[in-house]
Backbone as CSV, one residue per row, in Angstrom:
resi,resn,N_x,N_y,N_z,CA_x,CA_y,CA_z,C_x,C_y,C_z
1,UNK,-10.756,-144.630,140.893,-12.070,-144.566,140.294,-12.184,-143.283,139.469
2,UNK,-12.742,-143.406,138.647,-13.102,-142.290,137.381,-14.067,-141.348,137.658
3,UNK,-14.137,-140.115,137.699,-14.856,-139.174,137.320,-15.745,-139.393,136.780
4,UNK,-17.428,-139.422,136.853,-18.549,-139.928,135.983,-18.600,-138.307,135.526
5,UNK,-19.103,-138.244,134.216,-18.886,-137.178,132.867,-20.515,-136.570,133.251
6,UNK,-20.605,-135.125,133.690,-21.940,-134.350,133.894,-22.171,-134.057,133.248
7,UNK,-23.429,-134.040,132.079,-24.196,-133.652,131.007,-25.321,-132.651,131.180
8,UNK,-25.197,-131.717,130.666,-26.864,-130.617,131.052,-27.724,-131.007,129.881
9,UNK,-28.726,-131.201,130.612,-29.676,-132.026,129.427,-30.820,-131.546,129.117
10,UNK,-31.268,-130.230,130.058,-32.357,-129.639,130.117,-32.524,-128.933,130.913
11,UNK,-33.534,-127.472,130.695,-34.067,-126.581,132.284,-35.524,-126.240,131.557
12,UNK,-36.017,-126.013,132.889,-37.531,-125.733,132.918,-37.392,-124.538,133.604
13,UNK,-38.173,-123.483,133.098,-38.526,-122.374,133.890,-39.632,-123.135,135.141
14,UNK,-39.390,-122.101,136.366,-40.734,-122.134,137.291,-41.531,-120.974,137.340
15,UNK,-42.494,-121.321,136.710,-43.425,-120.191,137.848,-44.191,-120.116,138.992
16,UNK,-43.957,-118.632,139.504,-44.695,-119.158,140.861,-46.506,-118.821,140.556
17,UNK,-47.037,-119.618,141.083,-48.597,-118.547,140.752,-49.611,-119.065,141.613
18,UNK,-51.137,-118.372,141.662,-51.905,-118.237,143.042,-52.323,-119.421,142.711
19,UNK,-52.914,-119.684,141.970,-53.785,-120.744,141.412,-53.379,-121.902,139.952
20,UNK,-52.668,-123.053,140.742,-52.125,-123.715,139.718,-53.136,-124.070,138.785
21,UNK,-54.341,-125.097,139.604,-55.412,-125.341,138.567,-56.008,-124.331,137.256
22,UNK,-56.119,-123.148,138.107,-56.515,-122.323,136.652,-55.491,-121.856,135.643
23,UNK,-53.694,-122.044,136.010,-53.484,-121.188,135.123,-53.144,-123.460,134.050
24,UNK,-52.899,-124.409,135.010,-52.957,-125.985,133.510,-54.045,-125.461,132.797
25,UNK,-55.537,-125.315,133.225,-56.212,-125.319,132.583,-56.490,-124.120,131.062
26,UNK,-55.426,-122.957,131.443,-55.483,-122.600,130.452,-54.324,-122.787,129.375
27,UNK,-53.167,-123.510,129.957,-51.942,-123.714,129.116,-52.827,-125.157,128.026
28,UNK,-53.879,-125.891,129.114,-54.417,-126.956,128.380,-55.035,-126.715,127.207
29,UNK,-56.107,-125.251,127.579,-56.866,-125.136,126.074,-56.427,-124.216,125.051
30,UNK,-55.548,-123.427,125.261,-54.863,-122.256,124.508,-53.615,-123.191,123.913
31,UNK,-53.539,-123.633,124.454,-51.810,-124.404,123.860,-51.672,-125.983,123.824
32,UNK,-52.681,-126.152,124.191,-52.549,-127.777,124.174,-51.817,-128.253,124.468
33,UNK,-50.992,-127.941,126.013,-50.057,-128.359,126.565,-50.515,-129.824,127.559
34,UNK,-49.812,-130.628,127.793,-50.142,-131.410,128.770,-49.900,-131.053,130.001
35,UNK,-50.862,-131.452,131.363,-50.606,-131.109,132.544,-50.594,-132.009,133.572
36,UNK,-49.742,-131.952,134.440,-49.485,-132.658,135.180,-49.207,-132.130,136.395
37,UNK,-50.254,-131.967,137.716,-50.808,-131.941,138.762,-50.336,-132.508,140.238
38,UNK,-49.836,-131.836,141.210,-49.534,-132.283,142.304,-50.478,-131.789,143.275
39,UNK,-50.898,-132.265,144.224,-51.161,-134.015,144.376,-52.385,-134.051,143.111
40,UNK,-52.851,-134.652,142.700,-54.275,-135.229,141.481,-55.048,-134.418,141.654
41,UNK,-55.458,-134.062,142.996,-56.810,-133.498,143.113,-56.772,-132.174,143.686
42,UNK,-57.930,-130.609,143.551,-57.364,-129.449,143.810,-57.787,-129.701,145.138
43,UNK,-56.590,-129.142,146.380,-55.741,-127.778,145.175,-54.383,-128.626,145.246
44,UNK,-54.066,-127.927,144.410,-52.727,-128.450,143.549,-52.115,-127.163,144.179
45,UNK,-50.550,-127.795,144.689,-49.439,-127.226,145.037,-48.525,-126.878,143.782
46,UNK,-48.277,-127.921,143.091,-47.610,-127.943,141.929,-48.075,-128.461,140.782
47,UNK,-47.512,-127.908,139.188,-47.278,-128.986,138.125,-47.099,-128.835,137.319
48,UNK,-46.873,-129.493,136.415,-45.552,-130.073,135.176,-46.982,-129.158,133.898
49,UNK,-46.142,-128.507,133.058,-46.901,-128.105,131.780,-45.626,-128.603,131.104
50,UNK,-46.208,-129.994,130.024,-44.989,-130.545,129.103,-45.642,-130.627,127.220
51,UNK,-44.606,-130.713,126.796,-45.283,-130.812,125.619,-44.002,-130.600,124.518
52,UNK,-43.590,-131.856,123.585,-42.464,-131.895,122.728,-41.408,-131.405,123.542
53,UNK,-41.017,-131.910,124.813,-39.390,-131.668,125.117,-39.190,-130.315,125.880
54,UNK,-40.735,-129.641,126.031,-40.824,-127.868,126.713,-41.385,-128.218,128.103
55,UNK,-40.880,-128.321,128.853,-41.101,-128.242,130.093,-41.565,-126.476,130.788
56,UNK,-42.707,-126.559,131.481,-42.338,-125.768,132.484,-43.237,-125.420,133.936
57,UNK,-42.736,-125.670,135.065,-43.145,-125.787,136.190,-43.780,-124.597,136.792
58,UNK,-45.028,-125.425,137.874,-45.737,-124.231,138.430,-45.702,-124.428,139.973
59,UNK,-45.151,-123.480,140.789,-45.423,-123.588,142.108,-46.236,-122.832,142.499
60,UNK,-47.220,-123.142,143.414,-48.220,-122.355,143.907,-47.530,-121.460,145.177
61,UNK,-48.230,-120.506,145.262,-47.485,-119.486,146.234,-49.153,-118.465,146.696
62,UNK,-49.704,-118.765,147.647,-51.324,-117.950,147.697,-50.794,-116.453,147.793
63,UNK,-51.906,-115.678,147.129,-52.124,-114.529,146.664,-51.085,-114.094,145.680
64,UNK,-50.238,-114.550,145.344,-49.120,-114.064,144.033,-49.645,-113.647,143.269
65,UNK,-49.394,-112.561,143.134,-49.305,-111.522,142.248,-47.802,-110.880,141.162
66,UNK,-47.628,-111.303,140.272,-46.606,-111.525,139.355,-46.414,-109.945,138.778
67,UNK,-45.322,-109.142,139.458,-45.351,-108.265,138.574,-45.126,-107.860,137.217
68,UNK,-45.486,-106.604,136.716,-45.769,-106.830,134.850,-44.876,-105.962,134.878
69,UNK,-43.519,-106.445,133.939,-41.950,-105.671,133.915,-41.786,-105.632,132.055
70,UNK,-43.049,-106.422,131.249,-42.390,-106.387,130.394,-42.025,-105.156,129.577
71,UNK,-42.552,-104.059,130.023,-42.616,-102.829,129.249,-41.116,-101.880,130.028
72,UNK,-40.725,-102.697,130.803,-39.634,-101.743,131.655,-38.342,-101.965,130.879
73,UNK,-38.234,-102.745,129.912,-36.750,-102.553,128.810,-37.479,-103.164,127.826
74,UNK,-36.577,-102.341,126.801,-36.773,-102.093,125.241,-36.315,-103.934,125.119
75,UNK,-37.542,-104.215,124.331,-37.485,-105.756,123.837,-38.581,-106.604,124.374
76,UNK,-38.764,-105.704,125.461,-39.332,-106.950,126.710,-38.441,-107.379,127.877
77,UNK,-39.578,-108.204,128.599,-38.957,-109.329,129.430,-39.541,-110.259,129.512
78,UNK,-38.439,-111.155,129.010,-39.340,-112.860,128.757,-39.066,-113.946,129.918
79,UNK,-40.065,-114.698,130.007,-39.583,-115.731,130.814,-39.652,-117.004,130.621
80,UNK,-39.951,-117.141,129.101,-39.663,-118.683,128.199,-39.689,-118.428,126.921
81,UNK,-38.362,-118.421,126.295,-38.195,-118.860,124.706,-38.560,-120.216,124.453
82,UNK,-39.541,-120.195,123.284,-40.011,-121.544,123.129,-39.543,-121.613,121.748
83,UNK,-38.688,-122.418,121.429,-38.505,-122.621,120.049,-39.369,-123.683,119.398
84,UNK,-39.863,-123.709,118.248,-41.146,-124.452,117.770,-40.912,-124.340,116.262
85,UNK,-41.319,-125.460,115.511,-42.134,-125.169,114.377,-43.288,-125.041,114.196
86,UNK,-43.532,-124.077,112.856,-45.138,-124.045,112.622,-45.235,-122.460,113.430
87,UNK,-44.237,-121.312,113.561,-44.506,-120.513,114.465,-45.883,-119.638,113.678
88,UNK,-45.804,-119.559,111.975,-46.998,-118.334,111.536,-48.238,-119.606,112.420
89,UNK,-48.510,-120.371,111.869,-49.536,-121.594,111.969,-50.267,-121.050,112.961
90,UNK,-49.173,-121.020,114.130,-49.478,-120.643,115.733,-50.270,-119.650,115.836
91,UNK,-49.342,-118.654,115.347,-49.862,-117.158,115.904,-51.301,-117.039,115.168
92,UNK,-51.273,-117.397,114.202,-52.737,-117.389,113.152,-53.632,-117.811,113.964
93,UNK,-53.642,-118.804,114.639,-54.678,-119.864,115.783,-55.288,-119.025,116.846
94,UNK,-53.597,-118.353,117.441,-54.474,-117.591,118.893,-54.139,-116.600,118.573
95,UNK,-54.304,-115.670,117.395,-55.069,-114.453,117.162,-56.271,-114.717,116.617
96,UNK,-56.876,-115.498,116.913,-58.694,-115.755,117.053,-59.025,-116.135,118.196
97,UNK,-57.822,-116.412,119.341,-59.069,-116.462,120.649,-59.064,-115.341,121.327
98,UNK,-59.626,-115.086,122.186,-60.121,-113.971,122.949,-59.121,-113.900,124.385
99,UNK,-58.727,-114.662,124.911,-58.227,-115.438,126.080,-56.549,-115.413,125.691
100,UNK,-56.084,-114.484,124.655,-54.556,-114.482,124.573,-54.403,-113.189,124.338
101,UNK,-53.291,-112.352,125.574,-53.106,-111.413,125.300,-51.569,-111.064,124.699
102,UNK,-51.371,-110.327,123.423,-50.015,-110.720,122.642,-50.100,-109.318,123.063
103,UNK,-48.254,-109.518,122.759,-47.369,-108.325,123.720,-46.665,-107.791,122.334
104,UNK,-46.566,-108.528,121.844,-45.605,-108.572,120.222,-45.928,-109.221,119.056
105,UNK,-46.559,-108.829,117.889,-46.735,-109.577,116.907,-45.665,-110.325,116.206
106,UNK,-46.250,-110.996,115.089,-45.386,-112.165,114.563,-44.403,-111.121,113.786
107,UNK,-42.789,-111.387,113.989,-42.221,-110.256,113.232,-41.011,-111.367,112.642
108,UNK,-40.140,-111.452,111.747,-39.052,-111.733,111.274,-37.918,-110.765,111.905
109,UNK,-36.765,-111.506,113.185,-35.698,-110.515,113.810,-34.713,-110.481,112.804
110,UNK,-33.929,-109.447,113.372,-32.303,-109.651,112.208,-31.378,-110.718,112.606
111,UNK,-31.666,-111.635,113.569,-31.008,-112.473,113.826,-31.535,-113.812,113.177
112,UNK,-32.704,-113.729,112.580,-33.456,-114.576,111.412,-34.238,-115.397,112.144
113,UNK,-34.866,-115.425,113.639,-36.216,-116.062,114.102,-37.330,-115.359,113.754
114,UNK,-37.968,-115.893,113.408,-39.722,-115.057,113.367,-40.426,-115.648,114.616
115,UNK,-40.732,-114.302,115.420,-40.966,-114.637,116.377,-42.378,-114.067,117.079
116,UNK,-43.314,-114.150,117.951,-44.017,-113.252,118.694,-44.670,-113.872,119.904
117,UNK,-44.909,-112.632,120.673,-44.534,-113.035,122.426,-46.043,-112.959,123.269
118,UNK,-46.561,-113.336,123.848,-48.214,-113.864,124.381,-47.521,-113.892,126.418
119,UNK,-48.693,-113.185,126.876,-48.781,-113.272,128.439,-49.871,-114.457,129.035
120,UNK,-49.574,-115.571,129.485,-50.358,-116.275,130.073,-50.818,-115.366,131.181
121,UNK,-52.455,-115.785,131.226,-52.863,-115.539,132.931,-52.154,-114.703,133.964
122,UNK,-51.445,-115.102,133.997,-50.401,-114.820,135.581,-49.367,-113.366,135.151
123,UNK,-49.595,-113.072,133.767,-48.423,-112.438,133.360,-47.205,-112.643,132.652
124,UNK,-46.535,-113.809,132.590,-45.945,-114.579,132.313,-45.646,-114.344,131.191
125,UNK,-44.002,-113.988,130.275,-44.562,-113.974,128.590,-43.483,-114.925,128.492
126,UNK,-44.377,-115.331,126.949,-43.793,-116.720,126.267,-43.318,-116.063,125.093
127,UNK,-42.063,-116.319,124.390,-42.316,-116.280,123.088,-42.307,-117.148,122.284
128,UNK,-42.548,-117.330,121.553,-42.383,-118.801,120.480,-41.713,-118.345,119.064
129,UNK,-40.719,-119.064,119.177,-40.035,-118.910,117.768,-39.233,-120.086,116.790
130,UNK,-38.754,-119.136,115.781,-39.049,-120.580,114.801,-37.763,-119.373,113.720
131,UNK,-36.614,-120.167,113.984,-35.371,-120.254,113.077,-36.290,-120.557,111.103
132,UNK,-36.442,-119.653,110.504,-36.556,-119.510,109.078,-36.385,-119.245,108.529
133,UNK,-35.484,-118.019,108.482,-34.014,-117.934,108.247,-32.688,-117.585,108.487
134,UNK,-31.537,-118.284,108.045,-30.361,-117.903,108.732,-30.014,-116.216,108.642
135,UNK,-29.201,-116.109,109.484,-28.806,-114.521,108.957,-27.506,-114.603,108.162
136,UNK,-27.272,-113.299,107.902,-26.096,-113.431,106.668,-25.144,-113.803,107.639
137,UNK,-23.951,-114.281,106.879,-22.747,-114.363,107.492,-21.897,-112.678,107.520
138,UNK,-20.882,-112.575,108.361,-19.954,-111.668,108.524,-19.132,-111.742,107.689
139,UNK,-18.834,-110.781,106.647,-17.622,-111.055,105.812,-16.435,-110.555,106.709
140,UNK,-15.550,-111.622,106.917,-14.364,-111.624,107.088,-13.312,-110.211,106.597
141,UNK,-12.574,-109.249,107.602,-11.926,-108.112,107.150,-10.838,-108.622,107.025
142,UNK,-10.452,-110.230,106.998,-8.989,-110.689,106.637,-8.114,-110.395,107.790
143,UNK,-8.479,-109.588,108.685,-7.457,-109.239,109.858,-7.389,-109.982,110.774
144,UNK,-7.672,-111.443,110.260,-7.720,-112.162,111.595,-8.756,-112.712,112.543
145,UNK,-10.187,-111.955,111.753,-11.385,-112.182,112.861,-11.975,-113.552,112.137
């Protein structure tokens, strides 16, 4: 019998957090994410924040408290690259609500994403980015590389 062929097809970050209901409800109105709730009714243990192929999970854990590390190395610390189109579109949107706190504005990297990074509720940072342009290529020193 043959070896059946293992494919990685996807990962979802988890987070853990005190209160699942409040933090869907704000992935719902800030991001228009869909949510999906374990068991239906609060309180909710768990659930699914999905939306175009971005998964990412919430486990409830009472009193969690998420520590805030992003300032402890140069760059940050992220805990979901979201790649997206439409990233200016975005940032334009929720730099008019009140209810998003950005860690990093919209910047163009040298690696050619334009990118910028937002803390949900809990602490949590997202960044969202958006490939617009390539970066240069390496010219070749002919030696082989």
């Amino acid at each position: 019998m043959r070896a059946r062929t293992v494919a990685l097809r996807s990962a979802a970050p988890a987070f853990l957090v005190s209160d699942v209901s409040e933090t869907m409800r704000w992935y719902r109105s800030v991001l228009g994410i869909d949510t999906y709730p374990f068991p239906k009714t609060p309180p909710h243990v768990f659930g699914i924040l999905a939306k175009g192929g971005v998964e990412i999970m919430l486990q409830r854990l009472e009193g969690y408290e998420k520590p805030r590390l992003y300032a402890k190395r140069a760059g940050g610390v992220w805990n979901a690259y979201i790649r997206i189109t439409g990233v200016t579109a975005l940032y334009r949107r929720l730099r008019r609500r009140r209810d998003v706190e950005f860690l990093e504005p919209l910047c163009e990297q040298p690696y050619g994403d334009t990118e910028f990074a937002i803390a949900d509720p809990n602490g949590y940072v997202l960044v969202f980015s958006e490939l617009i342009r390539k970066p240069a290529k390496r010219r070749s020193s002919r030696r082989g590389d």
